[in-house]
Residue frames relative to the residue before (quaternion, step in Angstrom):
aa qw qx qy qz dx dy dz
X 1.0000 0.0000 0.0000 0.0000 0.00 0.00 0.00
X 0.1733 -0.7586 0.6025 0.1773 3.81 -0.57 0.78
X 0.4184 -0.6485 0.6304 0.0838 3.33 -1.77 1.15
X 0.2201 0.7967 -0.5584 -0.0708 2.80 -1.33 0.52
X 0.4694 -0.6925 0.4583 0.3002 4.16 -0.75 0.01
X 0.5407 -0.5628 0.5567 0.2845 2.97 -1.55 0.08
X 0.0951 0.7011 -0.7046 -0.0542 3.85 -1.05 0.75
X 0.3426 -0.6071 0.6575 0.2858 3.23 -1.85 0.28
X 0.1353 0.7732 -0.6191 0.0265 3.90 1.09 -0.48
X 0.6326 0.5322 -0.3807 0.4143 3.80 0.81 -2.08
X 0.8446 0.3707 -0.2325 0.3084 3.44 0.04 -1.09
X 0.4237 0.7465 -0.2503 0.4478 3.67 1.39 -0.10
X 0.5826 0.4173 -0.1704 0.6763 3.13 1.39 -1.58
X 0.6181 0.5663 -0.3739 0.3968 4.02 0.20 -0.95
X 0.6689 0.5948 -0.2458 0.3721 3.16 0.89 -1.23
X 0.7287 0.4845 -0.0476 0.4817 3.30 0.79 -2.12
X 0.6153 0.3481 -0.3721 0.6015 3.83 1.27 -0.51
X 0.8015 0.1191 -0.4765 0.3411 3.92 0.04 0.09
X 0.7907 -0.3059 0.4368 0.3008 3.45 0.66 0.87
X 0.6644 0.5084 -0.3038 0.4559 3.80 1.27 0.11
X 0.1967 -0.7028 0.6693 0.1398 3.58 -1.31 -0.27
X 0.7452 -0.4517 0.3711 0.3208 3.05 -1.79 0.64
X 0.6949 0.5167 -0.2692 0.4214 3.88 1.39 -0.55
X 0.3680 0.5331 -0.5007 0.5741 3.41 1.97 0.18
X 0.8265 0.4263 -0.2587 0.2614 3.42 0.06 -1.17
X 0.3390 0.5667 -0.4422 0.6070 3.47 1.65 0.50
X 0.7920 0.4310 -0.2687 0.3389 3.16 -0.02 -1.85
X 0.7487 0.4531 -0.0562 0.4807 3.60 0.07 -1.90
X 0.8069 0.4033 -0.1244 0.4133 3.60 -0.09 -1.14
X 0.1841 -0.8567 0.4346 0.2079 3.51 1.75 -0.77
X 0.2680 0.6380 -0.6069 0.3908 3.87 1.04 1.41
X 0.3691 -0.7374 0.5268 0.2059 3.35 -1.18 1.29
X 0.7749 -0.3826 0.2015 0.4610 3.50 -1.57 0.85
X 0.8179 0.2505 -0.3594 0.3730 3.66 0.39 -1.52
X 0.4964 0.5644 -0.5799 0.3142 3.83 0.73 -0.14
X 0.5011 0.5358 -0.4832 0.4778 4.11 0.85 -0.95
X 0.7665 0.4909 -0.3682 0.1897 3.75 0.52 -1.44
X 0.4602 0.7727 -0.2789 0.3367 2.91 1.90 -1.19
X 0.7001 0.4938 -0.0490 0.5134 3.23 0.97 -1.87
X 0.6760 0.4031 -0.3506 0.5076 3.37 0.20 -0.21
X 0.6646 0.1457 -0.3591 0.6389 3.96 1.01 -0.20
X 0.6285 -0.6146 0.4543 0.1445 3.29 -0.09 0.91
X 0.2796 0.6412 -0.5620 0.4414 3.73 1.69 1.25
X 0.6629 -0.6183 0.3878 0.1666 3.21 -1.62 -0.04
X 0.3792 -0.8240 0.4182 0.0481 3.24 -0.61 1.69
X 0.3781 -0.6144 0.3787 0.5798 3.64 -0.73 0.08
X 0.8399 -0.2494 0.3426 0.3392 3.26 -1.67 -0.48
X 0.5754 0.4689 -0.1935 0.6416 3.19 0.94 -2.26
X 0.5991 0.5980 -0.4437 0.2944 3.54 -0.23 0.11
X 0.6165 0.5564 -0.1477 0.5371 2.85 0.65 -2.03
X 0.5362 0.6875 -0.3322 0.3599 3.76 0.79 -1.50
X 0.6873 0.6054 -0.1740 0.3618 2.91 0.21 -2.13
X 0.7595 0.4287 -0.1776 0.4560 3.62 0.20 -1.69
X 0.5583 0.6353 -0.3347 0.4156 3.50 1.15 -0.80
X 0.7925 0.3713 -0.1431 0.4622 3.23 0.29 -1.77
X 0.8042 0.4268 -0.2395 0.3372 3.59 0.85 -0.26
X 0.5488 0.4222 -0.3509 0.6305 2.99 2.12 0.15
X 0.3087 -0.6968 0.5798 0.2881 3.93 1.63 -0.01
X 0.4033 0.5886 -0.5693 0.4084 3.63 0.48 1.38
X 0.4068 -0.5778 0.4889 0.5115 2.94 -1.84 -0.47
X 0.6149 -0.4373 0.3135 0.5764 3.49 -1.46 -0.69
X 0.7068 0.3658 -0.5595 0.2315 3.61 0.10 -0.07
X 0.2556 0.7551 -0.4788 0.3678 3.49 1.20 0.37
X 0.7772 0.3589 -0.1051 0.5061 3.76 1.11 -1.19
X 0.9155 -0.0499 0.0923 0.3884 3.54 1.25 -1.16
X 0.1720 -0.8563 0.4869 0.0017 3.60 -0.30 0.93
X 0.3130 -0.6448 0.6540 0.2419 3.40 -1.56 0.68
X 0.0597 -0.7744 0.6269 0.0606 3.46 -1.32 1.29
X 0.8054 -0.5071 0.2836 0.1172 3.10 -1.01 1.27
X 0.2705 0.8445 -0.4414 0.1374 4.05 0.51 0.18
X 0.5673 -0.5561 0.5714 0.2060 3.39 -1.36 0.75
X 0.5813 -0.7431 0.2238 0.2445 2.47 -1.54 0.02
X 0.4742 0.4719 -0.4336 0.6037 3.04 2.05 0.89
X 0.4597 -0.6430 0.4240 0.4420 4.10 1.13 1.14
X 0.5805 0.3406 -0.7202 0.1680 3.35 -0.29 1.22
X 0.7556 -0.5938 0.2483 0.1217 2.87 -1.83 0.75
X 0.3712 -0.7393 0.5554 0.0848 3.70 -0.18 1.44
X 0.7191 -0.3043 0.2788 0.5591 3.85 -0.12 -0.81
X 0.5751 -0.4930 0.5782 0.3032 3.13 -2.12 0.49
X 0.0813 -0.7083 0.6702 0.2063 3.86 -1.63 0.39
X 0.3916 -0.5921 0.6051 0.3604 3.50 -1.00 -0.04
């Protein structure tokens, strides 16, 4: 069975190309502090979330989030879309 994690990396870059930050996405987008925290360690968000950032950056989702590949001591084999 292959493992893998959750990254935001996609949405990091999104961020840094329009020029935004995780404190827009509080402010503007209306994601509460621990969901940013969630996202920033790279734990799991809800869906309607994920949604949210989508429709308001007019992206897709892998624009925001990706499964990365991990052994079986989580270190990281390859990136997936």
């Amino acid at each position: 069975m292959r493992n893998s994690k959750i990254s935001y990396l996609p949405l990091e870059i999104l961020l840094l190309k329009k020029g935004r930050n995780k404190q827009y996405l509080r402010e503007v987008v209306k994601i509460s502090p621990s969901t940013i925290s969630r996202i920033s360690k790279n734990e799991v968000v809800s869906l309607d979330v994920l949604k949210r950032i989508c429709d308001h950056f007019d992206v897709p989702i892998q624009d925001v989030v990706e499964f990365v590949r991990v052994d079986e001591d989580g270190n990281e084999i390859e990136r997936e879309a």
